[in-house]
VMD Tcl script that draws the C-alpha trace (Angstrom):
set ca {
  {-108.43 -114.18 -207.00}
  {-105.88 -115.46 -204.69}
  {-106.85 -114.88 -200.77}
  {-104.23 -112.39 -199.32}
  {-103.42 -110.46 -196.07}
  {-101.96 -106.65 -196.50}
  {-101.15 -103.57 -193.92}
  {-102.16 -99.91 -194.31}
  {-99.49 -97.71 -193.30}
  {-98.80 -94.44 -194.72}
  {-95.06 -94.05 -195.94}
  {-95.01 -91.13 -193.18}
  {-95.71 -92.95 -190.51}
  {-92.84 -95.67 -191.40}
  {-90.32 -94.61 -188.36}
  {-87.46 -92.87 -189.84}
  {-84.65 -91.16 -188.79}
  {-85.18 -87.69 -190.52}
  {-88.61 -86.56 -189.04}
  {-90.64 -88.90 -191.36}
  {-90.89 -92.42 -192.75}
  {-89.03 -92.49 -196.31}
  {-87.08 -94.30 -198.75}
  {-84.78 -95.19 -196.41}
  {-83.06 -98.45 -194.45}
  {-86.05 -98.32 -192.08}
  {-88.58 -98.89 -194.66}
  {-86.41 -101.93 -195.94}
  {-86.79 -102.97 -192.44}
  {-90.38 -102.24 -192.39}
  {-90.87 -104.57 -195.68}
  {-89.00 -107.17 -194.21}
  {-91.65 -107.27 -190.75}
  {-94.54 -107.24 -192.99}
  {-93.37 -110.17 -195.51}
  {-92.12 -112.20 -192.37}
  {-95.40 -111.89 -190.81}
  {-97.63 -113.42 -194.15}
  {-98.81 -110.16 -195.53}
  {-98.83 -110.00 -199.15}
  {-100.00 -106.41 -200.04}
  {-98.67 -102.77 -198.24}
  {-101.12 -100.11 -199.37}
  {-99.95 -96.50 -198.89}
  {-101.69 -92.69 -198.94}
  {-100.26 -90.91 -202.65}
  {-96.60 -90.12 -202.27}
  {-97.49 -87.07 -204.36}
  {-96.10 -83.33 -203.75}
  {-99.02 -81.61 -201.22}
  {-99.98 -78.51 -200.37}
  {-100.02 -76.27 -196.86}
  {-102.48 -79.23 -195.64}
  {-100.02 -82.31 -195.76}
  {-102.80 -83.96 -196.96}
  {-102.08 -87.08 -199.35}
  {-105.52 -86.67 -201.22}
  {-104.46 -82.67 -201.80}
  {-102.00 -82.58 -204.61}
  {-99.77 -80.25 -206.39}
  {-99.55 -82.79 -209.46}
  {-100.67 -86.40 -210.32}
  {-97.25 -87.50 -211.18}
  {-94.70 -85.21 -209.11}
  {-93.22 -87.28 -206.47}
  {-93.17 -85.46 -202.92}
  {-89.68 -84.68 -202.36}
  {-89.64 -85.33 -198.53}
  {-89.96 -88.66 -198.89}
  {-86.32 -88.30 -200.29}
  {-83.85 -90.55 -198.17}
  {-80.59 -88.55 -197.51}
  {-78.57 -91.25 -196.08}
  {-79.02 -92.82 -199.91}
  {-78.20 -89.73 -200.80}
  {-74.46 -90.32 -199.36}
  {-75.04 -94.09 -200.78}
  {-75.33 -92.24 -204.18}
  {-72.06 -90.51 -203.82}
  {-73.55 -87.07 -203.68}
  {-73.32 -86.65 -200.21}
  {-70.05 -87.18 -197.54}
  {-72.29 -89.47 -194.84}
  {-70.33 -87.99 -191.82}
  {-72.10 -84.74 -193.16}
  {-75.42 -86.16 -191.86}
  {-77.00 -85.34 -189.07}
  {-80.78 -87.29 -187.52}
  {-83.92 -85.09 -187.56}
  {-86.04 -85.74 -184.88}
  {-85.72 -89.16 -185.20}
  {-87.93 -90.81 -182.38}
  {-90.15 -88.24 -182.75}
  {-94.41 -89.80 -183.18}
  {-95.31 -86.85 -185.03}
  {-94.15 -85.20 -188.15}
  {-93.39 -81.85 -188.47}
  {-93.55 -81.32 -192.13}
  {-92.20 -78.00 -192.23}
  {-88.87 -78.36 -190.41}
  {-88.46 -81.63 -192.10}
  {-88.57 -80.02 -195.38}
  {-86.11 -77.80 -194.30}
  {-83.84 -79.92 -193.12}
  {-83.66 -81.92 -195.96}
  {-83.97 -78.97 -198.40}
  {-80.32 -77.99 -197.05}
  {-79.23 -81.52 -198.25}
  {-80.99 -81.47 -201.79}
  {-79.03 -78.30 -202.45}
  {-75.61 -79.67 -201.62}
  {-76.78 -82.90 -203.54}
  {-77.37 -81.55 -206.50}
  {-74.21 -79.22 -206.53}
  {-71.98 -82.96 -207.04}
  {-74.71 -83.88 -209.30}
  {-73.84 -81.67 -211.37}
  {-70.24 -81.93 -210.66}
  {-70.19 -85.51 -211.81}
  {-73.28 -85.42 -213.80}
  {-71.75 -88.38 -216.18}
  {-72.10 -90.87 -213.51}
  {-75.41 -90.58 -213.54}
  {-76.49 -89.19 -217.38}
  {-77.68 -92.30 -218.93}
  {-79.94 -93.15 -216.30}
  {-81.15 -89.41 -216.05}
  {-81.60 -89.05 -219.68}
  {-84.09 -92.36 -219.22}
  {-86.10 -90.76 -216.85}
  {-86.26 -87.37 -218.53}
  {-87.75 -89.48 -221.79}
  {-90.13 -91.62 -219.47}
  {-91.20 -88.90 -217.19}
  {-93.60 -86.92 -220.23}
  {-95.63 -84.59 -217.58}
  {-91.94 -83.40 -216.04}
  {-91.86 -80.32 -218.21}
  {-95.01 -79.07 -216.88}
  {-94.69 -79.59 -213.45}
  {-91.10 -77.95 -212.97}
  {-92.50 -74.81 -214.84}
  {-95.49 -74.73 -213.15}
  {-92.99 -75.43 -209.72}
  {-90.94 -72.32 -210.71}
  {-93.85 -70.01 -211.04}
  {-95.78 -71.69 -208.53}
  {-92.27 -70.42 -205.89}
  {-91.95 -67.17 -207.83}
  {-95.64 -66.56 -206.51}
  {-94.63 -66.88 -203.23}
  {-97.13 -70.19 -203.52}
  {-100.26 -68.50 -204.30}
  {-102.96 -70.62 -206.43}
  {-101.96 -70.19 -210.38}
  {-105.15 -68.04 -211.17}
  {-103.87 -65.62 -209.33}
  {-100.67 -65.42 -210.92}
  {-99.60 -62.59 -213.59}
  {-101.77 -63.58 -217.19}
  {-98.57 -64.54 -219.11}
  {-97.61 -66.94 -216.31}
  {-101.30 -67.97 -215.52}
  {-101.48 -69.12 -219.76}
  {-97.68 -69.90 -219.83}
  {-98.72 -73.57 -221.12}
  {-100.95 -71.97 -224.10}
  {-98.76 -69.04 -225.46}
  {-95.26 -69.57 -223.57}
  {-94.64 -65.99 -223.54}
  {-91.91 -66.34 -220.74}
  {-88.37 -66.76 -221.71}
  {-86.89 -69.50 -219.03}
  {-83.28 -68.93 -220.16}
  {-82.55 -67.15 -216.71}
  {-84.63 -70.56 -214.61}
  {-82.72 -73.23 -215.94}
  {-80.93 -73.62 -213.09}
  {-83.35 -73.65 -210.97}
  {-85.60 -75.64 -213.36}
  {-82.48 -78.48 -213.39}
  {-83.12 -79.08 -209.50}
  {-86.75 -78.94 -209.81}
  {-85.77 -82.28 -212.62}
  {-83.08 -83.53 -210.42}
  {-85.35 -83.75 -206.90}
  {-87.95 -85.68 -209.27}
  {-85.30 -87.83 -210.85}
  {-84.10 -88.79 -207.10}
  {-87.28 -89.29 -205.33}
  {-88.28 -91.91 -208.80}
  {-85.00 -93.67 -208.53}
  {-84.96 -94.11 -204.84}
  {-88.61 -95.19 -204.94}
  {-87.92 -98.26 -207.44}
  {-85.33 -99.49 -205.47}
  {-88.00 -99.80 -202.50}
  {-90.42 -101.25 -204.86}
  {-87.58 -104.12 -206.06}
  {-87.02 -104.68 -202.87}
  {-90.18 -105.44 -201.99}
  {-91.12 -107.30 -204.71}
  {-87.91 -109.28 -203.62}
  {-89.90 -110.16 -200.55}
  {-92.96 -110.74 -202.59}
  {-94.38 -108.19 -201.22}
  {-97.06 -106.10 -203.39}
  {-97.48 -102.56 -203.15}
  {-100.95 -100.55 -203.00}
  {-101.84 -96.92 -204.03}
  {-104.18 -94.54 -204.27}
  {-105.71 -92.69 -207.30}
  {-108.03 -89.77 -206.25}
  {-110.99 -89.48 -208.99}
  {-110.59 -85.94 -208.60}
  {-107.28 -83.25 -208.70}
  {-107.05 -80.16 -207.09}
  {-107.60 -76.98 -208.79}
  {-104.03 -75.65 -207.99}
  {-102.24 -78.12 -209.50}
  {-99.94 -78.99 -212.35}
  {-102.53 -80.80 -213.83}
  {-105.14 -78.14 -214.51}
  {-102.66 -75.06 -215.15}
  {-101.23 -77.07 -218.21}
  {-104.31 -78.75 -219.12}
  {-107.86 -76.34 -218.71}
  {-109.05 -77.61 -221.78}
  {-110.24 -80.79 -219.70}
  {-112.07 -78.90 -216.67}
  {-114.95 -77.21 -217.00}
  {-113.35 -73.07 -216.24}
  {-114.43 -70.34 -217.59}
  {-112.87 -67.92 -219.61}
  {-110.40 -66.61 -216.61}
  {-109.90 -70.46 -215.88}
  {-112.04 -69.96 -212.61}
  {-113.91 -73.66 -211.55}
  {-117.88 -72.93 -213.30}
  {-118.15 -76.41 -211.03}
  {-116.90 -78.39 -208.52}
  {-117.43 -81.12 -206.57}
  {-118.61 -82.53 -203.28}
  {-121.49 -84.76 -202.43}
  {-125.15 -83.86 -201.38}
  {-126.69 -83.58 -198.05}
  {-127.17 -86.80 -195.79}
  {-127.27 -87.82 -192.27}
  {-124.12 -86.68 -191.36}
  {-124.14 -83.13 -193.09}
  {-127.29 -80.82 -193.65}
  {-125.75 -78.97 -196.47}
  {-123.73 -81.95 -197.93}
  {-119.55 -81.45 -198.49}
  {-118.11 -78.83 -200.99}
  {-114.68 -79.91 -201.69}
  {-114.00 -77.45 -204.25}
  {-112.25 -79.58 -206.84}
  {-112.85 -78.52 -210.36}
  {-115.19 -80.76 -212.14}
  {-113.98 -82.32 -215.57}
  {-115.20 -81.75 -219.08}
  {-115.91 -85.21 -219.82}
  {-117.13 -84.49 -223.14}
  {-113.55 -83.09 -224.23}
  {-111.66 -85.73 -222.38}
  {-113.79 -88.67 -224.63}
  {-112.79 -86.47 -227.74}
  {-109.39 -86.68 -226.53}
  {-109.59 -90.14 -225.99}
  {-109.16 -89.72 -221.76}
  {-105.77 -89.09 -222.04}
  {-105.40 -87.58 -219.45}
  {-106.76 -90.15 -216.98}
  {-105.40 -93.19 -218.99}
  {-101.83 -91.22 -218.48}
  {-102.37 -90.80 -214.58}
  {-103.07 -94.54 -214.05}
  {-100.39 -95.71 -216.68}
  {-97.54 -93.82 -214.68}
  {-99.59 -94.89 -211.27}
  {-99.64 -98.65 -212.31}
  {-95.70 -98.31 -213.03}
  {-94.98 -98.38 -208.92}
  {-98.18 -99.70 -207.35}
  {-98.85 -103.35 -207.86}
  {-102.87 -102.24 -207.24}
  {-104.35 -98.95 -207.59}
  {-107.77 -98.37 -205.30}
  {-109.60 -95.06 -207.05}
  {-111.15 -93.20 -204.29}
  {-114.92 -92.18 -204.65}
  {-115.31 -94.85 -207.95}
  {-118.82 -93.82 -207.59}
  {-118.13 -90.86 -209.79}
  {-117.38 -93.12 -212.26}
  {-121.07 -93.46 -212.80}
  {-122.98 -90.41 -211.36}
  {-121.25 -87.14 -209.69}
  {-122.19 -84.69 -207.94}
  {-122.00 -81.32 -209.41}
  {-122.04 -78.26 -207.67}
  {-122.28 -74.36 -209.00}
  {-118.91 -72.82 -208.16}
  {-120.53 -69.56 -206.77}
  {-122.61 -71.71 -204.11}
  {-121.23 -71.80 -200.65}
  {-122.49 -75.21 -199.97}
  {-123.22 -78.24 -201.58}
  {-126.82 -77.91 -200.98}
  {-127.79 -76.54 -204.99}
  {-125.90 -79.21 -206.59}
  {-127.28 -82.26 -208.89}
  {-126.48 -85.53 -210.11}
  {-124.48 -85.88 -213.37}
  {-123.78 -89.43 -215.31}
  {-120.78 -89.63 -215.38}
  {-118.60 -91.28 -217.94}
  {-119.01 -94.96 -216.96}
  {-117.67 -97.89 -219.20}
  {-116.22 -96.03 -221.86}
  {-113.50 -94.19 -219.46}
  {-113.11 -97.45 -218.11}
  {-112.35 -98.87 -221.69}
  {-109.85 -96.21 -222.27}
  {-108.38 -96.77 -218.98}
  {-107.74 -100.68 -220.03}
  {-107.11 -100.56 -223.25}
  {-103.47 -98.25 -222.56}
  {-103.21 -100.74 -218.80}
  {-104.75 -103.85 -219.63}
  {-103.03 -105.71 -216.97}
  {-103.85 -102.59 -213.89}
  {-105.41 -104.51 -210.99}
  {-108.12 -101.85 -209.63}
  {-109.56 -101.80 -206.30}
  {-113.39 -99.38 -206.07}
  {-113.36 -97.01 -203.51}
  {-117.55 -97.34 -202.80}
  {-118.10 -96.51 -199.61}
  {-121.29 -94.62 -198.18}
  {-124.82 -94.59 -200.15}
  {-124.64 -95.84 -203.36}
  {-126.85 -96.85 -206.37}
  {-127.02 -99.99 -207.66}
  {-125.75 -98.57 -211.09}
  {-121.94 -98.39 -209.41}
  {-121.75 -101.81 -208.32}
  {-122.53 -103.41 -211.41}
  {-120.32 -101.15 -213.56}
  {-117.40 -102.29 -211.01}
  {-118.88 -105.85 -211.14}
  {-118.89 -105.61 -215.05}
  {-115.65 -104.77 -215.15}
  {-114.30 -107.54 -212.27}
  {-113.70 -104.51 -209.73}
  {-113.91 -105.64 -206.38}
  {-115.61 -103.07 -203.79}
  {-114.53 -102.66 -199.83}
  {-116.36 -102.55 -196.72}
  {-114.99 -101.06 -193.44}
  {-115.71 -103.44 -189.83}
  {-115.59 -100.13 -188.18}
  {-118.86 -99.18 -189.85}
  {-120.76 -102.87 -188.99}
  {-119.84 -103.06 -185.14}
  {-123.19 -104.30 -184.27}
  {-124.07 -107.86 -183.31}
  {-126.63 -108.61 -186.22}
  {-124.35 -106.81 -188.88}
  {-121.49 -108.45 -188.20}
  {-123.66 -111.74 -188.83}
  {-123.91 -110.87 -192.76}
  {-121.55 -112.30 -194.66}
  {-118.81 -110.16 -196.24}
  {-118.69 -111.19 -200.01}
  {-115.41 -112.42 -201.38}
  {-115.50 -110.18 -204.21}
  {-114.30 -107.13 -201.46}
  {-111.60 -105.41 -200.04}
  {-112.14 -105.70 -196.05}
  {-110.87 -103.36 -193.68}
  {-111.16 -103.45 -190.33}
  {-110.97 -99.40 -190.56}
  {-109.55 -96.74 -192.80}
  {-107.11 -93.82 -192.67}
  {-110.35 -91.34 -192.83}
  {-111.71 -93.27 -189.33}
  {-111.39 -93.58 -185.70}
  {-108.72 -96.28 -184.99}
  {-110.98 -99.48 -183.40}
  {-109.70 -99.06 -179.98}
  {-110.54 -95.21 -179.90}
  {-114.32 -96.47 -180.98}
  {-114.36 -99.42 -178.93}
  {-114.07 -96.86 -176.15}
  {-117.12 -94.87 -177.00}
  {-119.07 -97.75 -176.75}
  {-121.44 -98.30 -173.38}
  {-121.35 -101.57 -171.91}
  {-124.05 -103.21 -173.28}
  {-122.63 -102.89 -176.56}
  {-119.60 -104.10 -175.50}
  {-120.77 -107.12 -174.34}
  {-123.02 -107.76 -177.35}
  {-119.95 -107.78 -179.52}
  {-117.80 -109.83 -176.79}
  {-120.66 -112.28 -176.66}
  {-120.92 -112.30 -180.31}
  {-117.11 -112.96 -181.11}
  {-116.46 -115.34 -178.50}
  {-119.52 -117.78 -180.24}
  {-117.59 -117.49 -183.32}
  {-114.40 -118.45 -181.44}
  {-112.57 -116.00 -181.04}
  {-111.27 -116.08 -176.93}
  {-107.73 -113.55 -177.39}
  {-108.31 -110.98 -174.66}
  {-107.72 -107.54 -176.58}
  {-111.04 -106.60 -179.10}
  {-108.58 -105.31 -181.51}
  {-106.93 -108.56 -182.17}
  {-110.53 -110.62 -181.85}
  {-111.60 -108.14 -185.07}
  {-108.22 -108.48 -186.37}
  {-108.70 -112.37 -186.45}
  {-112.58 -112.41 -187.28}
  {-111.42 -109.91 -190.55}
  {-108.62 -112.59 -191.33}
  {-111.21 -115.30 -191.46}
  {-113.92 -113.57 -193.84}
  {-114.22 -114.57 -196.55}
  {-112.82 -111.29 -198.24}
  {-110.22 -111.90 -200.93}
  {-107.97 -109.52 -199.58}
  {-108.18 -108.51 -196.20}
  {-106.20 -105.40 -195.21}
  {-105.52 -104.55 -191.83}
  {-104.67 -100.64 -190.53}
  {-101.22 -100.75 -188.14}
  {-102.91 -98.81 -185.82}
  {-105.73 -101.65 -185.25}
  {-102.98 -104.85 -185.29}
  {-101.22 -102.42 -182.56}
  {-104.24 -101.24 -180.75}
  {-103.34 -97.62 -180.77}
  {-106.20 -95.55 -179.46}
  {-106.92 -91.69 -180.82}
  {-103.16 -91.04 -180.73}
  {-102.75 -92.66 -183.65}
  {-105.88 -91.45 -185.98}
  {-104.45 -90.58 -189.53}
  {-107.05 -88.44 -190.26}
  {-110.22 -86.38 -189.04}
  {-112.23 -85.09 -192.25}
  {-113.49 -82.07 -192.55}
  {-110.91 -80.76 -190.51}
  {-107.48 -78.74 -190.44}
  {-106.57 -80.22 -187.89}
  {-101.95 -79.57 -187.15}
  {-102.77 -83.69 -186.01}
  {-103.99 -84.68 -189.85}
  {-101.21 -86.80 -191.86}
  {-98.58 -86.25 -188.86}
  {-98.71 -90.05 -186.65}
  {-95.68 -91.84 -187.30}
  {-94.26 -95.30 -184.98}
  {-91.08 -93.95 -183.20}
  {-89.67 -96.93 -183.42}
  {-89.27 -100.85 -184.16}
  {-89.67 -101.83 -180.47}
  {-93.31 -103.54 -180.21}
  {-94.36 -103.23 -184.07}
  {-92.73 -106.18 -185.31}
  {-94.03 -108.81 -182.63}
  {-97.71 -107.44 -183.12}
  {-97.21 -107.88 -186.39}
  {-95.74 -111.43 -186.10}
  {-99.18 -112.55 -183.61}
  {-100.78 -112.07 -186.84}
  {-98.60 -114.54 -188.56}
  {-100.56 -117.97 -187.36}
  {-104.09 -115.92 -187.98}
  {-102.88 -115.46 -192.14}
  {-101.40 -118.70 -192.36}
  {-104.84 -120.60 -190.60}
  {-106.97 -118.46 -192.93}
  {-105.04 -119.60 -196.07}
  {-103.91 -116.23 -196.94}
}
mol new
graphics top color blue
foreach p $ca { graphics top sphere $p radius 0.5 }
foreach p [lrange $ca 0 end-1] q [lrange $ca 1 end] { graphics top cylinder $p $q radius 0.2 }
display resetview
């Protein structure tokens, strides 16, 4: 494998000027500072539709792109807006406001897809294309309509001919289709603005990075239409779901309430339903990282009616042969094995077996003696992730003594630049990691201002950092550009 540099940087925190990073000029700009600065590889959070928690890893569907991320000033480049009807939102703004952004642009959609419809030739053949590639579109605008005609409610609460719409289809949709024809429009925008992002970065050879969560939410798209792959009962309540055990850092372990899968039906099926998710995946993302691979082999698997993860067990899970299914329908997807935490052996041959290259986090070896063990090249490096404390909010937790240690132990390497966040910026460079990717918030320094994420938490600060501006970000960036070049990435 080819050494390479890349950047983490959520799409949201891209600065924008409609409350949120998007599809938009700025991000164009944004691929242009990371290609002219070496990097190689921009890995973002799912661009998936969310739920009330914002959160990227919390989806509505696999496949159903999140409309905010929508650019309306393309929208006027598409001729289905008047551009001096535009107006900024929040535009310098460092934290996003989902809701009013979603209002604002929701005004926008609306008058967009009136003049879609108005000139609805201009753009047929292209439409028609996406309706034929786009085979999980059906589902998710019905489930959308009944999932807004519940005033958002989770879909086993919803009336039984709407909760088992996708086994008896006992609703006539005659009087939706309006509504059902901008659910397909906002899809049909976000897809088409989103490959002209991805051509343009692959014009800057520039490769980009997603995410595939092992697991889906229960109120999703995905399990409404398809129960016959979870394992529900006969009301298509979760009889499982899943979490991890107890361990240092949680006496009762973590219940995160996903529903757990019916792997023997999906094998019977041929794991259709996972092959499809990374198929469509692999369409936009150069490399897909799956997060917690380590389900992959064993799972945890916890009783639905306990309140804590405590009376769960450890299930094998469907190892090589999803695997096989997965590569056989995307032999050419280039994976990436979300391992972190205590693992068995067992997961790091399967990903070995199957040329799957692991990760380890700096953040978690800031300690003299284990930054002395060599990182393998077979690994994604990070100097943290999106789930941590940026470096420079834990570099100021440490006491003196440790601070020195790790001064002491970087300068012997060679590494003299004054700020710790660029001396473990440099020092993750020169690892011997194939591909080294490097948070914005750690090439910038930012301190807790700029954490993505705190688990466990709800907190209004989760998902919501974004960079204001272009002011400081690009020559950061560009300090880096000597470092990637010297380490022959």
């Amino acid at each position: 494998m080819k050494k390479q540099a890349g950047i983490l940087c959520p799409l949201f925190s891209v600065p924008g000027n409609q409350g949120i990073g998007d599809f938009g000029s700025k991000t164009l700009k944004m691929i242009d500072c990371i290609a002219q600065a070496g990097y190689k590889v921009w890995q973002m959070l799912p661009l998936q539709v969310t739920g009330f928690t914002h959160s990227p890893y919390q989806n509505l569907s696999s496949f159903a792109g999140d409309p905010i991320y929508i650019n309306i000033d393309r929208l006027a480049e598409m001729g289905l807006l008047t551009q001096s009807s535009i107006v900024n939102c929040n535009k310098f703004k460092n934290r996003v406001d989902y809701n009013e952004v979603r209002d604002f642009k929701t005004k926008y959609f609306e008058k967009a897809f009136k003049t879609f419809k108005k000139n609805f030739s201009s753009f047929q053949k292209e439409y028609e294309e996406f309706l034929t590639r786009a085979f999980w579109l059906e589902d998710w605008v019905t489930y959308q309509l009944f999932h807004d005609l519940h005033d958002g409610i989770c879909w086993n609460e919803w009336d039984e001919e709407y909760r088992d719409y996708p086994k008896n289809h006992d609703i006539d949709l005659e009087d939706y289709q309006e509504q059902l024809d901008y659910y397909r429009f906002l899809q049909f925008i976000f897809y088409s603005q989103f490959d002209e992002v991805i051509a343009y970065a692959h014009k800057k050879g520039l490769e980009l990075m997603g995410d595939v969560p092992f697991y889906v939410d229960y109120d999703s798209a995905d399990v409404w239409a398809h129960k016959e792959f979870f394992l529900l009962d006969e009301q298509g309540d979760p009889e499982f779901v899943a979490g991890c055990p107890p361990d240092y850092f949680s006496e009762t372990g973590q219940r995160w309430g996903m529903p757990i899968y019916d792997f023997e039906a999906q094998e019977k099926d041929g794991f259709s339903f996972w092959c499809d998710r990374i198929r469509w995946t692999n369409h936009y993302f150069d490399k897909i990282r799956i997060d917690h691979f380590r389900a992959f082999d064993t799972y945890w698997k916890i009783p639905a009616d306990c309140p804590t993860a405590i009376e769960g067990k450890w299930i094998i899970g469907p190892q090589g042969k999803l695997l096989d299914a997965i590569l056989a329908t995307s032999p050419e997807v280039d994976l990436i094995a979300e391992d972190l935490g205590i693992i068995r052996k067992e997961v790091t041959e399967l990903a070995d077996a199957y040329h799957i290259p692991g990760m380890e986090v700096l953040l978690f070896k800031m300690e003299a003696k284990l930054l002395k063990k060599p990182v393998s090249s077979n690994k994604v490096l990070y100097t943290g992730t999106h789930d941590n404390a940026t470096l420079m909010q834990e570099y100021g937790q440490y006491d003196s003594n440790r601070r020195i240690s790790l001064r002491r132990f970087f300068k012997k390497k060679g590494y003299t630049e004054r700020a710790f966040y660029d001396i473990v910026c440099h020092f993750a460079l020169d690892t011997p990691a194939d591909l080294v990717i490097l948070p914005v918030w750690d090439i910038c320094g930012y301190k807790e201002e700029a954490r993505i994420n705190l688990p466990g938490t709800l907190s209004d600060q989760n998902w919501t950092w974004k960079l204001k501006d272009f002011k400081s970000f690009p020559e950061e960036l560009m300090k880096t550009r000597e470092w990637i070049k010297k380490a022959g990435r």
